[in-house]
Every structure is written in C-alpha cells, then in structure tokens.
N, C-alpha and C positions, 0 to 999 in steps of 0.2 A: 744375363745377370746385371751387365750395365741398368736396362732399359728397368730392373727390378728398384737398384739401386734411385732412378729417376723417381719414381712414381713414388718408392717410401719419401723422400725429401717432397715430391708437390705435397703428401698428405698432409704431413706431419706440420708444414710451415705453411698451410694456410688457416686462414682468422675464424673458422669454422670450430675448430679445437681449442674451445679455451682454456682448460687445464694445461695444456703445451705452451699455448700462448705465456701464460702466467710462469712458467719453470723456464722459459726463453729469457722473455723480455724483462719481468719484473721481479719474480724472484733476487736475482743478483742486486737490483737495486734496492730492495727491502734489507739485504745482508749489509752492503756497504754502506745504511745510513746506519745502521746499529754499530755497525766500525766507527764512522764518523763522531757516534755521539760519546762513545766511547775515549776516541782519541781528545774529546773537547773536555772530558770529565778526567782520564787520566794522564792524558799527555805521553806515557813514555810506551802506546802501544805498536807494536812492529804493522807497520800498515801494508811493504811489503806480503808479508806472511800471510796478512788478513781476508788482502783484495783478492790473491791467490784461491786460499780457503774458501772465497764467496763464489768464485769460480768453480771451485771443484765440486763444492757441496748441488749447487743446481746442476753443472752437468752429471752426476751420480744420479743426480733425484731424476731428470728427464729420462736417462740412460732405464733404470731404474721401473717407470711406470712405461714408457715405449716400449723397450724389448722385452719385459717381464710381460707385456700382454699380446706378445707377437704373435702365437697361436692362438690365443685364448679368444683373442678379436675374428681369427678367423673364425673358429667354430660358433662365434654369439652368430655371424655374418652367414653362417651357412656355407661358406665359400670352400670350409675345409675341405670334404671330397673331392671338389674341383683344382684343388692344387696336389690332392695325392696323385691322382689323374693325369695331372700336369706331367711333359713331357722333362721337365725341372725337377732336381730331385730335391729335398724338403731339406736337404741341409741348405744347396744355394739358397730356399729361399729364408731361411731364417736367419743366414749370416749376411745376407744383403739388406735383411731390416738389421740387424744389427749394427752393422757399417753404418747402413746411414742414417743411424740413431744416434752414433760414435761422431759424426760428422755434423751433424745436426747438432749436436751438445756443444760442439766446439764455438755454436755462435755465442753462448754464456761466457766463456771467457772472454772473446772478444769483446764483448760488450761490458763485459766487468771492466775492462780496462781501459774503454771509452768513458764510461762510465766517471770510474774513482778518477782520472784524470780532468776531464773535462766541466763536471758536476759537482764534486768532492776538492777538486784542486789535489788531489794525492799523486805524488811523484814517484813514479814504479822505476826501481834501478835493476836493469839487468845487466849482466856485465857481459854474458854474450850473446848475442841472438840468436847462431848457428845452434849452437848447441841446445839454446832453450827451446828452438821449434822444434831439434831432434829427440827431447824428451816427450813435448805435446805427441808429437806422434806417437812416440811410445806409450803415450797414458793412451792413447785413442783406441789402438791396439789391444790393450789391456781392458778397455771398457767395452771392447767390442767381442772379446771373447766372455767378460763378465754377463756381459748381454744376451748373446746363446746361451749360458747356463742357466741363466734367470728363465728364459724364454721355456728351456723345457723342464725348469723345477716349476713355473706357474702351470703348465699342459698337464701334469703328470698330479700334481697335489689338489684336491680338492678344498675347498674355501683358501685359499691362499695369500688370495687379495685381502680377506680380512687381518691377514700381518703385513699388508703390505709396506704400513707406515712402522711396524716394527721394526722392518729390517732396514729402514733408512738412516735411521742415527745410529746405532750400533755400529754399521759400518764404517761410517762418516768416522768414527770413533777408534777404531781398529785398523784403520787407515793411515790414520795419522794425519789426516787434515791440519786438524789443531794443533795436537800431543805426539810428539814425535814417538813411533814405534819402539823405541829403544827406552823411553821412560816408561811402559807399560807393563804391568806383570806377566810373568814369565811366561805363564800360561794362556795369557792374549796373546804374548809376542809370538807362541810358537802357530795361533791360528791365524795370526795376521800375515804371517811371513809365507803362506801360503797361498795368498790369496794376492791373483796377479795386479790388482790395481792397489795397492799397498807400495807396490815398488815404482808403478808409474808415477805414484803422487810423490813415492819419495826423489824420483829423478828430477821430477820438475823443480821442486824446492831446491835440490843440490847443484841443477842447472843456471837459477837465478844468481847462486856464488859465484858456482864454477865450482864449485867441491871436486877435486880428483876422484871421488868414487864413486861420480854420477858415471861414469863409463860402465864401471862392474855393475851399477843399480839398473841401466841399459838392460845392460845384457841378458843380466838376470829376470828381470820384466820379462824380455820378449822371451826366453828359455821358458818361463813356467805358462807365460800363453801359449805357445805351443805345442806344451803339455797339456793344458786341458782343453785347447782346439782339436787335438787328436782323440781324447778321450769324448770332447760332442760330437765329432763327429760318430763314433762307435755308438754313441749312445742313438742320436738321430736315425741312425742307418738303422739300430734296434726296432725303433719306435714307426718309422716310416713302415719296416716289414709288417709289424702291427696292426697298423693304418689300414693296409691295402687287404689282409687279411680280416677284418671285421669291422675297416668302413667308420671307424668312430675312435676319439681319446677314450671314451667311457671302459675300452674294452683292454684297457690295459690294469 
C-alpha cells in the first residue's frame, strides 16, 4: 500500500498533468488576488478566514477531480482488469489514491499561506499550531474518506463528469467555506451536518481561535468518517465481487 501510496503522489505532482498543476500551484493564487483586491476596495475583510477559504476551496477542487476519477482513469487505461487481478484488494487501492490525493491537496494550503504572506503581505494569526495541524489532519482524513466516495459514485454513474463542476460550489457552500453552517437554512444544515468535510473545515476555522469546541468538532469529524469508511468499504467489497464476476463496471 505504501509503494501504491508512492506512485499516486510521482503521478499526480508531475508537470505532465496540467489541470493538477493549475488546482496545486495557481488556483490558490487566483483566490488570494480576488482577496487582495477586495480587502483594497473594502478594507474591513477578514483575511484570516479568506486565505483559509482559498485553501480549502482548491484542496476540495484537487480532492474533487483526482479521486472522483480514481477508477474511471483506470478503465479509460484498460488497466482495470489488471488490478481486480491484482493480488490487492480494490479498496486498498482506491483509499491509497485517496490518501494521496488528501496529501497531495495539502500542498494548496501550504502554499496559500506562502503565498498571502510573502506576495500579498497578509498576516495569518494563529493562536495555536498544535492544535491547528491536529485539525489539518482531521480535514485530511475527512477528504480522504470524501474521496472514496466520490471515486465509486463516479464508477458506478454514468456521464457523471458532465456534473462534475456542479458539484464543486455547492459543496464549497454547504460546507461552510465562506458561510458558516450554522447561518444556513435548516434543511442545508441538516445535509451539511452529514457530510464529514463540513466538520473538518469547521475544525480548522475553530482551530485558528482555539474555540473550545474545536475538540467535539474533532471528534465528530473523525466519528462520521468512520462511518462512511466502513460503509465504502461494504460498498467496494460489493462492487469488487462484481468486478471479478463479469470483468467490467458496465455490468453493474
């Protein structure tokens, strides 16, 4: 799984793939000059919150178009047979491109925050660090089980991709990126509250205070990942028996 782990990060982060390239490296720089021109026209915008947001929004969107196409690239590639075959079973290898698509995304923030610092002149205050890399992880976690799901709602649905950009601001949205979940009507809040990268983005933000209920927003994050890492995997296990019984996605 490591050696799986290896090989998605050489693919993913070399200069071959320029849609990657673009959601890595410049993405975040396109968000935090529309921050910039913003804070120059209205002066009282939280830049904190902002740089954040330009963060999360690319690592969702990378997250997003990598592991939403985890299988789907196998079978353009032909290769799929070749890994039901495989002595690995199909969940390792879908949550190992996941992870390090989860890992992978992580250079976007990084670099958002090289970035509004160094570029922008924007002063990022965090009040702890422990605490705010133990939330990062948490969102990591939470994108990487978001990412299995994606990976077998794109195998399983046909034309898919043609929403693909549907489903990225909605999300972005229902998340709480921007609009904290709590100002949302009722009936978002009860589908957002379900949805495990909701509570990583919320931990990160309450990380950057120190909010005392970033501990329960922890928790809770990693409890509903959990939940539905247990429920992909039953699902994969499903789909895998499938697989090997007739040889193709088509035949589900």
């Amino acid at each position: 799984m490591l050696n799986l782990f290896v090989q998605e990060i050489k693919y993913f982060t070399n200069f071959h793939n320029k849609m990657y390239q673009f959601l890595l490296f410049f993405q975040p720089l396109v968000f935090l000059t529309i921050v910039y021109f913003l804070q120059q026209i209205r002066g009282d915008v939280n830049t904190d919150r902002f740089v954040v947001a330009s963060a999360l929004i690319s690592m969702w969107s990378y997250v997003l178009y990598s592991s939403g196409s985890a299988l789907v690239s196998l079978r353009w590639s032909d290769t799929l047979k070749l890994v039901i075959a495989a002595p690995t079973s199909l969940f390792q290898v879908i949550i190992s491109k996941a992870f390090s698509n989860s890992m992978i995304a992580l250079i976007t923030m990084v670099l958002s925050f090289v970035y509004a610092r160094f570029i922008f002149g924007f002063s990022i205050t965090i009040s702890n660090y422990f605490w705010f890399f133990s939330s990062v992880i948490v969102l990591i976690i939470s994108l990487c089980v978001v990412g299995i799901i994606l990976a077998i709602v794109f195998a399983v649905f046909q034309n898919v991709f043609d929403f693909q950009n549907l489903i990225l601001t909605p999300i972005i949205l229902m998340c709480g990126v921007f609009i904290p979940v709590e100002q949302l009507p009722n009936v978002i809040q009860f589908v957002s509250y379900g949805i495990p990268m909701t509570w990583g983005i919320k931990a990160v933000y309450e990380a950057i205070e120190v909010n005392e209920m970033m501990y329960t927003t922890m928790i809770i994050s990693l409890g509903i990942s959990f939940i539905y890492l247990l429920l992909a995997a039953f699902v994969i296990r499903k789909m895998e028996m499938v697989l090997r019984r007739h040889g193709k996605l088509g035949a589900m």
